[in-house]
C-alpha positions in Angstrom: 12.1 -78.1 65.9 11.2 -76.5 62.5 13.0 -75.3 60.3 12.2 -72.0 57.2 13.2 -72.1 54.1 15.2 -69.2 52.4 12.8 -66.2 51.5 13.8 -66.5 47.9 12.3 -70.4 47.8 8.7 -70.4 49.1 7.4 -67.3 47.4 6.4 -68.0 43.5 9.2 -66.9 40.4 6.2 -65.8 38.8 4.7 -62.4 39.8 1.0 -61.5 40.2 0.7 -59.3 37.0 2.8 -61.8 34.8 0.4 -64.9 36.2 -2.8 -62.6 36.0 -1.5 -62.4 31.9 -0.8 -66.4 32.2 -4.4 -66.8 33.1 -6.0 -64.4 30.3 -3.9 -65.5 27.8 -4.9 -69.4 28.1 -8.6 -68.3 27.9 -8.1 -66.5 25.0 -6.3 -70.3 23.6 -9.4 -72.0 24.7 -11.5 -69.6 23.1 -9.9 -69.8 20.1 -10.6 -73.8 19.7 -14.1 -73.2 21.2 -15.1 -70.8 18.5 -14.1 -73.2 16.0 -15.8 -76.3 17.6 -13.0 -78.1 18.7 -13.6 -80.4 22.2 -11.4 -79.5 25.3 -10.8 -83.2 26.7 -8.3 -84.2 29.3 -6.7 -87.9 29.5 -4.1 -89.3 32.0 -1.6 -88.0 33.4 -0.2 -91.2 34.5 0.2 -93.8 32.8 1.3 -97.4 32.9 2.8 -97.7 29.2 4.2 -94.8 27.0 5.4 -94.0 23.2 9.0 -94.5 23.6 11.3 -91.7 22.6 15.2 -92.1 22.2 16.4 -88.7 23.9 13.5 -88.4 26.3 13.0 -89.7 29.7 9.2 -90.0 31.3 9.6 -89.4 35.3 8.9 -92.8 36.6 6.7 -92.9 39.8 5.1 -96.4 42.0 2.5 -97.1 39.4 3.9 -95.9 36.0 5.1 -93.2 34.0 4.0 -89.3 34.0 3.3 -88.3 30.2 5.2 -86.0 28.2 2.7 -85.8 26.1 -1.0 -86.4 25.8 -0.9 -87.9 22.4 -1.2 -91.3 22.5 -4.2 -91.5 24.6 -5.9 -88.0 22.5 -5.2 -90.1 19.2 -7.4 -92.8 21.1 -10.3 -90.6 21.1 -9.6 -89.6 17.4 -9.8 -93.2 16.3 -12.8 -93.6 19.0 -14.6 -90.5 16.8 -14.8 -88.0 18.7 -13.8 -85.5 15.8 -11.3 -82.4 16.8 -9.9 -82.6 20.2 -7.6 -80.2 22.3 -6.1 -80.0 25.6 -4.1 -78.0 27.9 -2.5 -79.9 30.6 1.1 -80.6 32.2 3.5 -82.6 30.9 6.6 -84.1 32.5 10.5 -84.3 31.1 13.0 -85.8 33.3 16.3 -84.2 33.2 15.1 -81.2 31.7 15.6 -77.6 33.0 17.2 -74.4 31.9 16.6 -70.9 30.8 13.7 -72.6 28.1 13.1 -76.0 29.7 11.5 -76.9 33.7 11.0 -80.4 34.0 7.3 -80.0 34.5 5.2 -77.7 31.9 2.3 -76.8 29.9 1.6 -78.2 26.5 -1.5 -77.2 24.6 -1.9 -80.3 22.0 -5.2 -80.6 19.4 -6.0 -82.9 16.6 -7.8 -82.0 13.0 -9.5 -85.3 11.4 -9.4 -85.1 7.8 -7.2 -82.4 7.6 -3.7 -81.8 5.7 -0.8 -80.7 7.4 -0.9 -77.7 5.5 -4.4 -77.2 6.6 -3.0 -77.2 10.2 0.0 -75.0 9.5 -2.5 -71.8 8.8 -4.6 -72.4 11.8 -1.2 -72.7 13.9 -0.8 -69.0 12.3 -3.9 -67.8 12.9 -3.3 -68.5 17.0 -0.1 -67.3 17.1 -1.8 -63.9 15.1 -4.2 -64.1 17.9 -1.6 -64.1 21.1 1.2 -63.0 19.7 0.2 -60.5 16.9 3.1 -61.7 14.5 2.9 -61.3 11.3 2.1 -64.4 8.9 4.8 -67.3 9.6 7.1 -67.7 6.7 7.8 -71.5 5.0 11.2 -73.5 4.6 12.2 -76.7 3.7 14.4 -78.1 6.1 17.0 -78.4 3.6 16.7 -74.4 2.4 16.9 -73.8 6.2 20.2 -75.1 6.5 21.3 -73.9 3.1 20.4 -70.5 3.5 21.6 -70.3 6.9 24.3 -72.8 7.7 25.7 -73.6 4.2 25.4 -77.1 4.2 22.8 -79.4 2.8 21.9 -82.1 5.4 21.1 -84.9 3.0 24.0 -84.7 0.7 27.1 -82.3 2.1 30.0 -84.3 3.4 30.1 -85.0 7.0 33.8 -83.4 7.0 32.0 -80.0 5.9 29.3 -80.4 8.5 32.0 -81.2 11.0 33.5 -78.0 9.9 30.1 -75.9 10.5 30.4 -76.8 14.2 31.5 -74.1 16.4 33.1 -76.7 19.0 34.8 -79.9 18.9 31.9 -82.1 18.7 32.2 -86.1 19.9 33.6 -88.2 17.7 32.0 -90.4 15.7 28.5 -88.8 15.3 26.4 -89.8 12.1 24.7 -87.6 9.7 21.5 -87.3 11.7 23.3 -86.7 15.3 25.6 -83.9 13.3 22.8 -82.6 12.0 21.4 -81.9 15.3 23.9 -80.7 16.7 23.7 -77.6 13.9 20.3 -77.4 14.4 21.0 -75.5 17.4 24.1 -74.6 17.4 23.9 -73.1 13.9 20.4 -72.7 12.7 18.6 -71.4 15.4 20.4 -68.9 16.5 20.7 -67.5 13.0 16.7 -68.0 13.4 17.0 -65.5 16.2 19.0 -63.3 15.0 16.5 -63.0 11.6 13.5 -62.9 14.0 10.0 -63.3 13.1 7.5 -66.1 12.8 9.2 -69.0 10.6 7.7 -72.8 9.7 10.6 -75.7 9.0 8.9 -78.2 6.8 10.0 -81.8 5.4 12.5 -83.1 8.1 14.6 -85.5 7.2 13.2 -89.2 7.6 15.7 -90.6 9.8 13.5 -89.5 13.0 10.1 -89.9 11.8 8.3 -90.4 15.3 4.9 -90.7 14.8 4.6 -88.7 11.6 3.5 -90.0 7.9 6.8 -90.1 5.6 7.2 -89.2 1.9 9.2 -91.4 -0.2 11.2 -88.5 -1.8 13.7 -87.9 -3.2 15.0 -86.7 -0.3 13.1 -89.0 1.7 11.4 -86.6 4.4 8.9 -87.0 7.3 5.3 -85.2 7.1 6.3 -82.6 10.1 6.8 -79.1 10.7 7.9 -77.2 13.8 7.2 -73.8 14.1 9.9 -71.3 15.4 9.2 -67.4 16.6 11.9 -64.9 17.0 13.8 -68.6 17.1 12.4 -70.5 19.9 10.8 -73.6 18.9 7.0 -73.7 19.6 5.1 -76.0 17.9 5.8 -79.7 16.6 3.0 -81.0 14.4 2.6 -84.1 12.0 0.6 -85.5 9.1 0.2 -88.5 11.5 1.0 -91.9 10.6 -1.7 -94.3 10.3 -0.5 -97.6 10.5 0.0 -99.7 13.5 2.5 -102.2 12.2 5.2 -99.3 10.8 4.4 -97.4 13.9 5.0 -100.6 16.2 8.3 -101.0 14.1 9.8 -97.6 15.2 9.1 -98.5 18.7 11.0 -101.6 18.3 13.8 -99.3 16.7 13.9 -96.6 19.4 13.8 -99.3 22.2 16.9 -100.9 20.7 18.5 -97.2 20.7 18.1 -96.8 24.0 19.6 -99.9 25.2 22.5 -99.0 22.9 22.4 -95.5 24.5 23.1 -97.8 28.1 19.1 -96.5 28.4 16.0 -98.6 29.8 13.3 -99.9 27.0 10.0 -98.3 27.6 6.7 -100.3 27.6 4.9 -99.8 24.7 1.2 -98.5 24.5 -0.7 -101.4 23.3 -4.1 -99.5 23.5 -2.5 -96.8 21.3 -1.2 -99.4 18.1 -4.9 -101.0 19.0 -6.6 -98.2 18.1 -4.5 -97.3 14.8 -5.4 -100.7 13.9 -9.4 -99.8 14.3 -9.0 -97.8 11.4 -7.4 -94.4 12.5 -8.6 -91.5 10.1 -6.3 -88.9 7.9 -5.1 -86.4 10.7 -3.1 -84.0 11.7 -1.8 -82.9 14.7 0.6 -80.8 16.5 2.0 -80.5 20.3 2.9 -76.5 21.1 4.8 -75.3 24.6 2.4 -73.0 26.0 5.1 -71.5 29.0 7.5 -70.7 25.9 4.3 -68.9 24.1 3.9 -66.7 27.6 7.9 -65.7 27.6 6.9 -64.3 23.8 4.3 -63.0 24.3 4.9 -61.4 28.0 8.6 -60.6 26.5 10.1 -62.8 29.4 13.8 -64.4 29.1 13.3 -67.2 31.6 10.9 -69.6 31.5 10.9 -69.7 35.0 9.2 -66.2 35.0 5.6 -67.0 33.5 5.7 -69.9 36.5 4.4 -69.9 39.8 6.8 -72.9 41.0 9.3 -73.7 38.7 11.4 -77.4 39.9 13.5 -75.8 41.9 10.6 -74.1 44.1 8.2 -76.8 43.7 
């Protein structure tokens, strides 16, 4: 006996026009990068070790761990010489879905050896001018973001006025950097939204430094910048950090979070601090959600609309 599956579940979310867009739109991306003599690569997909984050969960299958992000293993071909590198390819979140999040997506990630942050910040611009025709992105601090738009300054305001910021009744106990989260997005972006337009955040505090360089300050920030259009987040890039024995530290660190968090430690990438340690050049890079570029620039509200199968299809 067999059995069908509702009409509404085997036939894509996506339709024809929207995916025929999808496709032109990511050969205009990889045009972009091949007029400018950047190398489309492709690494794993699975993988038996990982960069451990605190907040994010890699979907575990028999033999290891699907990525949710190329960038340990595109950094290895960086430090190998291969010179400026991009890729489009899935990536995997566990836990993650909503109206901007699927558990499975497409990230476009690329490298610049030798280049400044700053450097990489225009030619983030000059893509989104390409797909999304916005104007030039405007630059904040991260502090002046939330000064100009939540009324607080994240390094210095008491946590009681932060507290105060917060729309609901958060948890008890958060510190500075958790509460300052929390406004992120339930403050700042929507007020983002609501001002529309093409906006960089720059200098984020140092307390989450991932992978990224830090400066020593005053205020203390990490080398990043995440772009935001019409407020939705897009792009996450980094002055990236060189060396293996800080970098090996935060993994330590984030490792001992989650097992306070009641979370698993995740196996570190030895190949990844190996090749830091070969000598990895000055870079910078950035990671950029190429599902929530289609919603933008296909004017979509769900990002379930510029997919074939979203998770709940698949």
């Amino acid at each position: 006996m067999t059995t069908t599956s509702p009409t509404s579940l085997w036939q894509p979310s996506a339709t024809l026009d929207t995916l025929k867009s999808r496709a032109r739109i990511i050969a205009k991306i990889r045009e972009f990068f091949q007029n400018r003599g950047v190398l489309e690569v492709t690494t794993p997909v699975l993988l038996s070790t990982v960069a451990p984050e605190r907040y994010q969960n890699p979907p575990v299958c028999q033999n290891g761990y699907l990525h949710s992000s190329p960038e340990t293993a595109m950094k290895r071909l960086v430090a190998a010489g291969y010179g400026s590198i991009f890729q489009i390819c899935q990536v995997f979140r566990a836990d993650e879905a909503g109206r901007m999040h699927n558990p499975e997506f497409t990230m476009l990630e690329w490298y610049r050896p030798e280049w400044s942050i700053d450097e990489l910040m225009l030619e983030v611009g000059d893509l989104m001018q390409e797909v999304l025709h916005c104007s030039s992105p405007i630059t904040l601090t991260f502090r002046q973001a939330f000064q100009k738009y939540v009324g607080i300054d994240p390094f210095l305001s008491p946590l009681a006025d932060m507290l105060a910021k917060v729309s609901t009744p958060p948890p008890d106990g958060l510190d500075r950097s958790s509460l300052t989260d929390l406004l992120l997005v339930d403050q700042l972006e929507p007020a983002l939204k609501k001002q529309g337009g093409s906006l960089f955040l720059v200098d984020y505090p140092a307390w989450d430094p991932a992978m990224a360089e830090v400066d020593p300050g005053p205020p203390k920030v990490a080398k990043r910048f995440e772009m935001y259009v019409d407020g939705v987040e897009l792009a996450n890039g980094y002055q990236e950090l060189r060396d293996a024995h800080e970098q090996n530290q935060r993994f330590e660190k984030i490792n001992q979070q989650r097992l306070q968090d009641g979370q698993q430690p995740l196996p570190v990438d030895n190949h990844f601090l190996d090749a830091l340690s070969s000598g990895f050049p000055r870079c910078a890079g950035v990671a950029l959600g190429v599902d929530r570029l289609l919603m933008l620039a296909l004017q979509k509200e769900r990002i379930n609309d510029v997919i074939a199968f979203p998770n709940d299809r698949a």
